[in-house]
The first five atom37 places (N, CA, C, CB, O) and aatype in JSON, in Angstrom:
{
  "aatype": [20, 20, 20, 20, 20, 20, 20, 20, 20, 20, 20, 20, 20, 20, 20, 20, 20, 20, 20, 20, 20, 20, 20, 20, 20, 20, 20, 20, 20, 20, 20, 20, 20, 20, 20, 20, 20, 20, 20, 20, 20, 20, 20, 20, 20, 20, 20, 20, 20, 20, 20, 20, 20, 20, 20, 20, 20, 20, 20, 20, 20, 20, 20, 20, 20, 20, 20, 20, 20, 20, 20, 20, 20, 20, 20, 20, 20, 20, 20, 20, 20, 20, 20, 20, 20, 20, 20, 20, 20, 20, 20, 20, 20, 20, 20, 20, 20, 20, 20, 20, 20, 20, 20, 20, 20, 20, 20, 20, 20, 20, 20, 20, 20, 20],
  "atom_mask": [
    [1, 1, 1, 1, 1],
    [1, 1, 1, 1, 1],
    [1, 1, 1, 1, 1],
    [1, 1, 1, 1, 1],
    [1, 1, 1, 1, 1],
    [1, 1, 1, 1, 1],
    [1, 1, 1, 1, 1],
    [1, 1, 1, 1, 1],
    [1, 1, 1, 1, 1],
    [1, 1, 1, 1, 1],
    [1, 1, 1, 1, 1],
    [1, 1, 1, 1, 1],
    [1, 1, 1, 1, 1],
    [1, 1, 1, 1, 1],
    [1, 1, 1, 1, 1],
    [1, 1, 1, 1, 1],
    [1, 1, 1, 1, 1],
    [1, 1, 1, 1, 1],
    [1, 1, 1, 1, 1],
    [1, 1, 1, 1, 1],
    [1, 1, 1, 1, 1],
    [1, 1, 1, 1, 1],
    [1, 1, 1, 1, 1],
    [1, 1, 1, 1, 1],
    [1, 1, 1, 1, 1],
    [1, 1, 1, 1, 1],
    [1, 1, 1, 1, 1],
    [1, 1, 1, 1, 1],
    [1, 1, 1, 1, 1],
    [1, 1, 1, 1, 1],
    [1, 1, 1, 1, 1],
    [1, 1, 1, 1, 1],
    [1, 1, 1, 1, 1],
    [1, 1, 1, 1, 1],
    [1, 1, 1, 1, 1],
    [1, 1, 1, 1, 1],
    [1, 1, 1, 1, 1],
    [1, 1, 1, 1, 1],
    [1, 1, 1, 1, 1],
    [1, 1, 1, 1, 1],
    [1, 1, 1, 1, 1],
    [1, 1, 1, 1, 1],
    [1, 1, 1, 1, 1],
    [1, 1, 1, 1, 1],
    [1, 1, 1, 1, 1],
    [1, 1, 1, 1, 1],
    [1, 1, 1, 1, 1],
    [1, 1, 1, 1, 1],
    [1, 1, 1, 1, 1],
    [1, 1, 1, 1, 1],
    [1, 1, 1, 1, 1],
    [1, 1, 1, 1, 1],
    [1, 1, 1, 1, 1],
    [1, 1, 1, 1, 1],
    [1, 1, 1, 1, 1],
    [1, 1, 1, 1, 1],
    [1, 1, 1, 1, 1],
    [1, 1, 1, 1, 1],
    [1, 1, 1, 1, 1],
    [1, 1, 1, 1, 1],
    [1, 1, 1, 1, 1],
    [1, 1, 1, 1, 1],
    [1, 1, 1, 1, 1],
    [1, 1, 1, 1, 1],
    [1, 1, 1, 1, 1],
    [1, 1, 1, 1, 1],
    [1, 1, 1, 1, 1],
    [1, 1, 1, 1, 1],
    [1, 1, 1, 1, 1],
    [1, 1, 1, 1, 1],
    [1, 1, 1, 1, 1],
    [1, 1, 1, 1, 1],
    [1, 1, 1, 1, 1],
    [1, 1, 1, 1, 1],
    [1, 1, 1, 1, 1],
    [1, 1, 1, 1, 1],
    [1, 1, 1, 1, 1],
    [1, 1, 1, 1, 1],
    [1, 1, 1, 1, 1],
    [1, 1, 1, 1, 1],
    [1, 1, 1, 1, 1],
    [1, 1, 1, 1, 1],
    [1, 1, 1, 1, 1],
    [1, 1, 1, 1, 1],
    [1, 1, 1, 1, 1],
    [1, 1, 1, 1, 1],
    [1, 1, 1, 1, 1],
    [1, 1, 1, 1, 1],
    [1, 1, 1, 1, 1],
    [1, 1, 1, 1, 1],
    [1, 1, 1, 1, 1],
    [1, 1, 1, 1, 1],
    [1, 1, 1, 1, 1],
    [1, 1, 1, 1, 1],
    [1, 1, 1, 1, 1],
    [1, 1, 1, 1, 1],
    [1, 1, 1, 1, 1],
    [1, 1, 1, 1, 1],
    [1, 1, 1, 1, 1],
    [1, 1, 1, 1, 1],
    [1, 1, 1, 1, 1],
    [1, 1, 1, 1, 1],
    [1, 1, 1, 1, 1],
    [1, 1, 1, 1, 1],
    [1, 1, 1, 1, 1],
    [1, 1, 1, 1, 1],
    [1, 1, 1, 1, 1],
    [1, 1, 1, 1, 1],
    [1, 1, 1, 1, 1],
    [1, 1, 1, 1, 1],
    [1, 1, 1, 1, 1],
    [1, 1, 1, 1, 1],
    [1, 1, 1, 1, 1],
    [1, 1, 1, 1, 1]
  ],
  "atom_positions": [
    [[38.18, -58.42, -21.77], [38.58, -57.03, -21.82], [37.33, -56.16, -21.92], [39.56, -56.76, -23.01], [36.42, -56.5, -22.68]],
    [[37.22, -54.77, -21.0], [35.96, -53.9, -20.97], [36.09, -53.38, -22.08], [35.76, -52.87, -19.9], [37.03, -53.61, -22.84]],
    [[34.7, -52.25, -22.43], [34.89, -51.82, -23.67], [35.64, -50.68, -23.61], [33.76, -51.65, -24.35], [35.93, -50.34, -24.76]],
    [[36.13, -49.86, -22.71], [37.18, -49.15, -22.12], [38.27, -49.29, -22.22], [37.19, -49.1, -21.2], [39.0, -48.33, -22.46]],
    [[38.68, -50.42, -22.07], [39.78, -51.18, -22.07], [40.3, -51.72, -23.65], [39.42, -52.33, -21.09], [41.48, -51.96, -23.89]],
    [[39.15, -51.85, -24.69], [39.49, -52.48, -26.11], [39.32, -50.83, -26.92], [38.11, -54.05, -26.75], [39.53, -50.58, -28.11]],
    [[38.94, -50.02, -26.02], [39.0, -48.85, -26.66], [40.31, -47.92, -25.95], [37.49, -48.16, -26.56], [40.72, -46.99, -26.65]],
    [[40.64, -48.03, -25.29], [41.99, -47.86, -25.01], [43.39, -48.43, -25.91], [42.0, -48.39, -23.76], [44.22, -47.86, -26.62]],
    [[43.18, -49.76, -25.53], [44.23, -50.3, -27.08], [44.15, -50.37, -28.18], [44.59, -51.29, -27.3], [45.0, -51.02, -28.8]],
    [[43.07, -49.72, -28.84], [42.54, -48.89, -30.12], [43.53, -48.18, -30.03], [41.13, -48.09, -30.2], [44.61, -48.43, -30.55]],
    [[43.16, -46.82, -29.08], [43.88, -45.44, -28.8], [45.19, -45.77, -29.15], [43.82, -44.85, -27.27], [45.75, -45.5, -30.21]],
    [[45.68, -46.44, -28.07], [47.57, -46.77, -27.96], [48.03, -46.98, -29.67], [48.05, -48.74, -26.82], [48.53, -46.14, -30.41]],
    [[47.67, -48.36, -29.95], [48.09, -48.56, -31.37], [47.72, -47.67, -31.93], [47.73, -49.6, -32.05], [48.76, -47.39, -32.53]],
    [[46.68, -46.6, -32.38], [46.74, -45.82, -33.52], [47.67, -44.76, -33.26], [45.46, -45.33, -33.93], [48.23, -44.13, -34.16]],
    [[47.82, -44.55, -32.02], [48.67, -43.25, -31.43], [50.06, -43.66, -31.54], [48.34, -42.83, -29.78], [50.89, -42.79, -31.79]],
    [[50.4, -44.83, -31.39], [52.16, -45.46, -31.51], [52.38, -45.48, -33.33], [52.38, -47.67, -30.66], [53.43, -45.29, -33.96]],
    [[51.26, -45.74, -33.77], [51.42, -45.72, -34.97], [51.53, -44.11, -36.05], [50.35, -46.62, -35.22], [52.38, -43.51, -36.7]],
    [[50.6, -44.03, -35.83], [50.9, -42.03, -36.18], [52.06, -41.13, -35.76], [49.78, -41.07, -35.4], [52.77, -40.33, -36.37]],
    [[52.0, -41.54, -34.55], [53.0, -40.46, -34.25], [54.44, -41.06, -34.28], [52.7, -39.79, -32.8], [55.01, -41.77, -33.44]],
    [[54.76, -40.69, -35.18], [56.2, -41.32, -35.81], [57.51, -40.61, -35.38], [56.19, -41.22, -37.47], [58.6, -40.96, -35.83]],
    [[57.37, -39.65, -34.56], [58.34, -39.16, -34.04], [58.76, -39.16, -32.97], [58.36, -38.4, -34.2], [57.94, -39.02, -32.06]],
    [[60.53, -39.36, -32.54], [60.5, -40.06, -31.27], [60.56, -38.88, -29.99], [61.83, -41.17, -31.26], [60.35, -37.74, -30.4]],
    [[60.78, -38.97, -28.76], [60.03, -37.93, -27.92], [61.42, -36.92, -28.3], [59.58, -38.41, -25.95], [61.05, -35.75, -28.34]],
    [[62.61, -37.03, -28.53], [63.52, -36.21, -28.47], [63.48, -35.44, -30.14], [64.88, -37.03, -27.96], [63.56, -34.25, -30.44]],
    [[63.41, -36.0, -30.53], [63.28, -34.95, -32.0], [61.75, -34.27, -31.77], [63.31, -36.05, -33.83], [61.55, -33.15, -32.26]],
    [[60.9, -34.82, -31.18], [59.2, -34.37, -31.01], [60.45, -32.89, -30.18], [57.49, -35.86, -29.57], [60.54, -32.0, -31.03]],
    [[60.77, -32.74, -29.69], [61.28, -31.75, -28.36], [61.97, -30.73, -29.47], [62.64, -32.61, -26.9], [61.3, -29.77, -29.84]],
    [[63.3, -30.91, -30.01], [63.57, -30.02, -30.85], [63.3, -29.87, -31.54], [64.16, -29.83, -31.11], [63.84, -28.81, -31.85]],
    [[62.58, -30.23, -32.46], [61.32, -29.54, -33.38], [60.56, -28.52, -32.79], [60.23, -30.54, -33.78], [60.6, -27.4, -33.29]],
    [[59.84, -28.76, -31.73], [58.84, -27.8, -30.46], [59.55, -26.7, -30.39], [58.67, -28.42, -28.73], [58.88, -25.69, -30.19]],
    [[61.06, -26.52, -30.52], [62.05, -25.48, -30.18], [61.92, -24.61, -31.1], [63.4, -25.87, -30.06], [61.68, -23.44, -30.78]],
    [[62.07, -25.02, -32.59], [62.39, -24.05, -33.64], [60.79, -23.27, -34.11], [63.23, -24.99, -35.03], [59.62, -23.65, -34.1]],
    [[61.44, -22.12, -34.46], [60.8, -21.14, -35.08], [59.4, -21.01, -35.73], [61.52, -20.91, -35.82], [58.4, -20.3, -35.58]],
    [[60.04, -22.67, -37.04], [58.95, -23.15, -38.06], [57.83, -23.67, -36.98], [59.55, -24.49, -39.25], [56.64, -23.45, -37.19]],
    [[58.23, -24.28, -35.93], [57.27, -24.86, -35.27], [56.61, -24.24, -34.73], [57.5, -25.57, -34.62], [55.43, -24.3, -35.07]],
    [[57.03, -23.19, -33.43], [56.12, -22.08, -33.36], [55.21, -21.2, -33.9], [56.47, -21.61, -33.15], [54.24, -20.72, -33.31]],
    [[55.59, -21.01, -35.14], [54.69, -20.01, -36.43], [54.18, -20.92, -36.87], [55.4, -19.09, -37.7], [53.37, -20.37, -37.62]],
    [[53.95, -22.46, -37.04], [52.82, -23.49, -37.87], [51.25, -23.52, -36.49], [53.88, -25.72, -38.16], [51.33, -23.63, -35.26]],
    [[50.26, -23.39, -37.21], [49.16, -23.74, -36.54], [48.49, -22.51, -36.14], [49.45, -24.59, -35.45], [49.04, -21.43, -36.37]],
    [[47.4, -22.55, -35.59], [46.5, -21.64, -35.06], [46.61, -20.97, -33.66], [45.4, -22.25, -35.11], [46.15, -21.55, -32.67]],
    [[47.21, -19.77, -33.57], [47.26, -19.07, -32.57], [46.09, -18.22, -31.37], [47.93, -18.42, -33.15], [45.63, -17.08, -31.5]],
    [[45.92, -18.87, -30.59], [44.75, -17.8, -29.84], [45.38, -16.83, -28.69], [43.44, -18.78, -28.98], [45.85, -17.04, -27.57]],
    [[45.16, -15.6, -29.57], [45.17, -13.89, -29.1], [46.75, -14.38, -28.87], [43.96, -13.08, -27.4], [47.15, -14.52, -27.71]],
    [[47.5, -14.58, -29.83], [48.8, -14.33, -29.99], [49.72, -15.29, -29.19], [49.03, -12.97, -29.65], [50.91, -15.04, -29.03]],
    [[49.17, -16.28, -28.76], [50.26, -17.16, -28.07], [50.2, -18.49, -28.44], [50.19, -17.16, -26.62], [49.64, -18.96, -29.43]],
    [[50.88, -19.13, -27.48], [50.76, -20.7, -28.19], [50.21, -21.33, -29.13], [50.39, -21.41, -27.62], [49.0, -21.22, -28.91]],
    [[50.37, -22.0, -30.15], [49.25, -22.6, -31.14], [48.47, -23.6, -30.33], [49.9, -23.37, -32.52], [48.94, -23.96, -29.24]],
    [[47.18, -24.15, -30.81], [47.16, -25.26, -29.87], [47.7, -26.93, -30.32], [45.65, -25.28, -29.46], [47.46, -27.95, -29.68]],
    [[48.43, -26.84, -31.53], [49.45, -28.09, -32.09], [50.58, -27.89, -31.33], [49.91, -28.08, -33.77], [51.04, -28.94, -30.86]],
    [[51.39, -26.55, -30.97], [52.51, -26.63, -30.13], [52.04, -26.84, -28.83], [53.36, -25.49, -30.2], [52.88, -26.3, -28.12]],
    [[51.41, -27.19, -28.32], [50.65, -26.94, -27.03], [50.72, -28.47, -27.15], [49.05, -25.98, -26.91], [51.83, -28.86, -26.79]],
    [[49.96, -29.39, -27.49], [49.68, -30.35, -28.31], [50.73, -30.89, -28.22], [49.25, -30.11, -29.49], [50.91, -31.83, -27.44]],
    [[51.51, -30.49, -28.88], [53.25, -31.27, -28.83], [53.57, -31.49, -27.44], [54.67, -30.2, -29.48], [53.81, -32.59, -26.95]],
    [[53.58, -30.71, -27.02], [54.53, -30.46, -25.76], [53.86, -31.74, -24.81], [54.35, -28.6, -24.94], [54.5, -32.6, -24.2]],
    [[52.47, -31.61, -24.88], [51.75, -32.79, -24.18], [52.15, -34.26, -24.68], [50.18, -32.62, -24.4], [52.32, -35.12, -23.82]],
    [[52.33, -34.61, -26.24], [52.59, -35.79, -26.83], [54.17, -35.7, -26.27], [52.25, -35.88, -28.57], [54.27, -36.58, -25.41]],
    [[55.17, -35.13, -26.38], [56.25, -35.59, -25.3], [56.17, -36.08, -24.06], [56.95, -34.76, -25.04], [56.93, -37.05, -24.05]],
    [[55.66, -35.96, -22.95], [55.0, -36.15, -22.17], [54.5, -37.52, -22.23], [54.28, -35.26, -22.17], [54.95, -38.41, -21.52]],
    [[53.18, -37.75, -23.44], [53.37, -39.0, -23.19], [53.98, -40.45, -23.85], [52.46, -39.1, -22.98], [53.79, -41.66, -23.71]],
    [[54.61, -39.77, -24.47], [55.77, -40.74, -25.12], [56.65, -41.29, -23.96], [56.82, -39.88, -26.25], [57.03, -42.46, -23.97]],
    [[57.09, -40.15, -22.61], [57.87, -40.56, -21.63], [57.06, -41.61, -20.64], [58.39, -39.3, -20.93], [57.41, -42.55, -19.94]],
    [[56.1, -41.13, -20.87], [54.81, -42.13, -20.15], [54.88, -43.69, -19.98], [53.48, -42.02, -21.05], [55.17, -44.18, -21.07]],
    [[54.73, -44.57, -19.09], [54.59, -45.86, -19.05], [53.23, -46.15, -19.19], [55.15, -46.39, -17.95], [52.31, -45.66, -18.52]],
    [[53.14, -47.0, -20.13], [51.5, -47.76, -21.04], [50.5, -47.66, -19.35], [51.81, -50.39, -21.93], [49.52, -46.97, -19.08]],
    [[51.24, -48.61, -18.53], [50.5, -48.76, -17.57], [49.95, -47.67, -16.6], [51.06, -49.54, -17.02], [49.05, -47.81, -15.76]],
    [[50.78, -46.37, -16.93], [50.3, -45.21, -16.06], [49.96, -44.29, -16.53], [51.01, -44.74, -15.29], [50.15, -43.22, -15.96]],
    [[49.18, -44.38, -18.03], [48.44, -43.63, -18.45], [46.74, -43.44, -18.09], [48.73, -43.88, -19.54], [45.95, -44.39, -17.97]],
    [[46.39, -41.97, -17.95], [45.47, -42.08, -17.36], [44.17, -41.76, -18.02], [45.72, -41.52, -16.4], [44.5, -41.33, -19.13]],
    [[42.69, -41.73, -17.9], [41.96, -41.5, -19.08], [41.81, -39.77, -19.54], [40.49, -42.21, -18.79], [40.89, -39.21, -20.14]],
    [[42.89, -39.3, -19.07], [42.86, -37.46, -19.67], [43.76, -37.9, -21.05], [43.98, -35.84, -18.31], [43.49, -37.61, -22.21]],
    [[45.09, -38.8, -20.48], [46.05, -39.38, -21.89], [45.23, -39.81, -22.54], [47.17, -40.52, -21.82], [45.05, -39.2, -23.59]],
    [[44.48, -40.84, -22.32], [43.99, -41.63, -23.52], [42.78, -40.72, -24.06], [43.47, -43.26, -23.08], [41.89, -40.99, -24.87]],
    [[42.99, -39.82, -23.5], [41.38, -39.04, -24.21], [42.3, -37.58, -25.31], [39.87, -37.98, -22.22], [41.88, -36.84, -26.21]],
    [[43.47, -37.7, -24.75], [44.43, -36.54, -25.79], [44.78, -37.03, -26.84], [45.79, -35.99, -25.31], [44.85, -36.39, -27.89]],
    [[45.08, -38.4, -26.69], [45.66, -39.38, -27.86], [44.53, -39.76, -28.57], [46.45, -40.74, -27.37], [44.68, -40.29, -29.67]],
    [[43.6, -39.6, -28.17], [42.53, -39.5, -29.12], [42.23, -38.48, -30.15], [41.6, -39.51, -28.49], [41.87, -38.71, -31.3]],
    [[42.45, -37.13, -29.5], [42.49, -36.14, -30.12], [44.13, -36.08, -30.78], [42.0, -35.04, -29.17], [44.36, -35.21, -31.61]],
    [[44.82, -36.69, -30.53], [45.74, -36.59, -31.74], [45.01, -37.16, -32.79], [47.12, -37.31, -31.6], [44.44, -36.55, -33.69]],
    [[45.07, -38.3, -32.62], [44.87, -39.42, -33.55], [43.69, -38.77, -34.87], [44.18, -40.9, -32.52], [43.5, -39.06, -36.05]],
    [[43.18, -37.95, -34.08], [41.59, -37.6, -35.26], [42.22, -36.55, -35.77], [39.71, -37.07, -34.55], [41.94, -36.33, -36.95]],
    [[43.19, -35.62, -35.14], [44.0, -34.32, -35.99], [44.37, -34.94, -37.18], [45.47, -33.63, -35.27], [43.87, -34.76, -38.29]],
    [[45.73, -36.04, -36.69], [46.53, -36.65, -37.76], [45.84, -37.14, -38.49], [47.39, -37.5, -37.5], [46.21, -36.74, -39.59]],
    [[44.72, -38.02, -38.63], [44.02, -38.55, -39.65], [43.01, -37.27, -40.59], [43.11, -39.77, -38.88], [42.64, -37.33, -41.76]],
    [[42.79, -36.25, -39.65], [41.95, -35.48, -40.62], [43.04, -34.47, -41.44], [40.67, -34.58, -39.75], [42.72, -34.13, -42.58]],
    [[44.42, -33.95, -40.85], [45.11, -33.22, -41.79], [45.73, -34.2, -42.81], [46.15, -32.36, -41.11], [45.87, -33.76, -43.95]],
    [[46.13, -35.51, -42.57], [46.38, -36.53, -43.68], [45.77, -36.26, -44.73], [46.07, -37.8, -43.41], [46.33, -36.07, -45.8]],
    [[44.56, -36.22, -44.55], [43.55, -36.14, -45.66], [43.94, -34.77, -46.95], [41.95, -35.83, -44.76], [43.66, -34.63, -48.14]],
    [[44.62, -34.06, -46.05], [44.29, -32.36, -46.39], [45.53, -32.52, -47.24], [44.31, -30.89, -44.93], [45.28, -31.86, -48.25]],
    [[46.72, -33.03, -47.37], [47.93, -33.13, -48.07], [48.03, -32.24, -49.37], [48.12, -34.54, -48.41], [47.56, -32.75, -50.39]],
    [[48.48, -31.19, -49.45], [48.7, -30.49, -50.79], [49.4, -31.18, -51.72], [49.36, -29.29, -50.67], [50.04, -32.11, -51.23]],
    [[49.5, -31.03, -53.05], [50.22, -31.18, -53.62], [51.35, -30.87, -54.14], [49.88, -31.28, -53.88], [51.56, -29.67, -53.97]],
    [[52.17, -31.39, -54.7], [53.59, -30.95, -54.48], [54.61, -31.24, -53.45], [53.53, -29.81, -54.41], [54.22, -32.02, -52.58]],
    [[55.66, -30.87, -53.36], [56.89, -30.96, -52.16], [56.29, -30.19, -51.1], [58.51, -30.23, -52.57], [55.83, -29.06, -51.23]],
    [[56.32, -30.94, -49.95], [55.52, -30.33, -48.81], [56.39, -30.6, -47.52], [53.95, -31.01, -48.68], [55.99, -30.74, -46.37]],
    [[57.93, -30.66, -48.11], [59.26, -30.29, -47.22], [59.06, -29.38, -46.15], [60.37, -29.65, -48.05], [59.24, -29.54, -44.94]],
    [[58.52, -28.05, -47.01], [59.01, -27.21, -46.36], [57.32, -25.88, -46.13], [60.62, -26.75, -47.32], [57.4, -24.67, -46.33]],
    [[56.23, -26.5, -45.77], [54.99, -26.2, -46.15], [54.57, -25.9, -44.23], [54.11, -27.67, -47.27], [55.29, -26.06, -43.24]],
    [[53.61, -25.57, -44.29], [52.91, -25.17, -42.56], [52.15, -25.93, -42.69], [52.19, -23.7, -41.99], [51.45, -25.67, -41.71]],
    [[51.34, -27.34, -43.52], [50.6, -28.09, -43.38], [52.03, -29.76, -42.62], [49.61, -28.06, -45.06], [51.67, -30.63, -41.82]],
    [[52.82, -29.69, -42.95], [53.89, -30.83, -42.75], [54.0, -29.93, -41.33], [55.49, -31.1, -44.03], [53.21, -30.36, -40.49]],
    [[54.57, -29.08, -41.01], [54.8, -28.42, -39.86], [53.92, -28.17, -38.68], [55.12, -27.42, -40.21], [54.35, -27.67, -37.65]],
    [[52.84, -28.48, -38.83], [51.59, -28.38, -38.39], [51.44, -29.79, -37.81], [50.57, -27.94, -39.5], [51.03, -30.05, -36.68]],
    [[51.82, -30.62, -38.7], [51.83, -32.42, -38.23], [53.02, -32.46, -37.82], [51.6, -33.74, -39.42], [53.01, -33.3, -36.91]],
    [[53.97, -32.1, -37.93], [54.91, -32.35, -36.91], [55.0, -32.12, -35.55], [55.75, -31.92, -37.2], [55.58, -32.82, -34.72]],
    [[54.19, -30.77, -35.3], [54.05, -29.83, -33.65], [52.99, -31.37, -33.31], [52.87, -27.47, -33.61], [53.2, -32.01, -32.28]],
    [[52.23, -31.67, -34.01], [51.54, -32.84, -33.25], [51.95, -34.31, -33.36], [50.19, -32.85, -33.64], [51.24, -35.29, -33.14]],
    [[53.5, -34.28, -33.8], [54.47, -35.69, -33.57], [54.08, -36.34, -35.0], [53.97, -36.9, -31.98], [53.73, -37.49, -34.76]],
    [[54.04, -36.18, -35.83], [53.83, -36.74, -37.18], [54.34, -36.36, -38.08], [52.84, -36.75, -37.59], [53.78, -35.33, -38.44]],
    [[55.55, -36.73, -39.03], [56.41, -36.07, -39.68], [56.29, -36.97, -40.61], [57.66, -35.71, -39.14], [56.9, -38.04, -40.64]],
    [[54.87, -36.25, -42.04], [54.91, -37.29, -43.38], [56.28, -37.65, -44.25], [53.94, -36.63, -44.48], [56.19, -38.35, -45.26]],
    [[57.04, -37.33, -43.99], [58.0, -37.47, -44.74], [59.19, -38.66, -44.34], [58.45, -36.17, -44.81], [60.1, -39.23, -44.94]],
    [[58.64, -38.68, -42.99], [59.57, -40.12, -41.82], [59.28, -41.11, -43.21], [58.42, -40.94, -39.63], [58.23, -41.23, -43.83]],
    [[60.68, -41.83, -43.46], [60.57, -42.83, -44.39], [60.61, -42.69, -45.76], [59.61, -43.37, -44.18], [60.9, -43.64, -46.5]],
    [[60.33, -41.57, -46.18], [60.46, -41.57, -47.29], [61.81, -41.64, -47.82], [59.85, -40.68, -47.62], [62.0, -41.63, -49.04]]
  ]
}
């Protein structure tokens, strides 16, 4: 296997693994309100986590084999979001917070499982 190739199935597994949400709840989540108003807006439109989302649906519908290196280079940039807002976790119930909402627009919902 190239190193392209062992860094690709890096990508996949950490990205199947993080993003814990499946493409149809990833979708209506993207819909509501909370989701739109979580994240960073430039000059008043899209955040770029809802933006973000909309792409991780996309490739959730995706077949492994026809992903291409723009996917595996987005799922990268998930993967380093989710691991660096992980970090950021407030304390307290964070049900109902714009840091949980924020990881959700990017398919990660800390609370899956609990």
């Amino acid at each position: 296997m190239s190193a392209v190739a062992a860094d690709d199935e890096e990508t996949w597994n950490e990205f199947r693994k993080l993003v814990n949400m499946k493409a149809g709840d990833l979708e209506k989540w993207l819909a509501t309100d909370e989701s739109r108003s979580a994240g960073q807006h430039k000059d008043g439109g899209e955040s770029t986590g809802h933006a973000s989302g909309r792409r991780i649906v996309e490739l959730l519908h995706t077949k492994r084999a026809d992903l291409t290196e723009d996917d595996h280079a987005h799922m990268r940039k998930v993967v380093g979001y989710i691991n660096r807002h992980l970090a950021q976790r407030p304390s307290g119930d964070v049900t109902d917070t714009r840091w949980r909402h924020s990881l959700m627009n990017w398919g990660h919902d800390p609370l899956a499982g609990d």
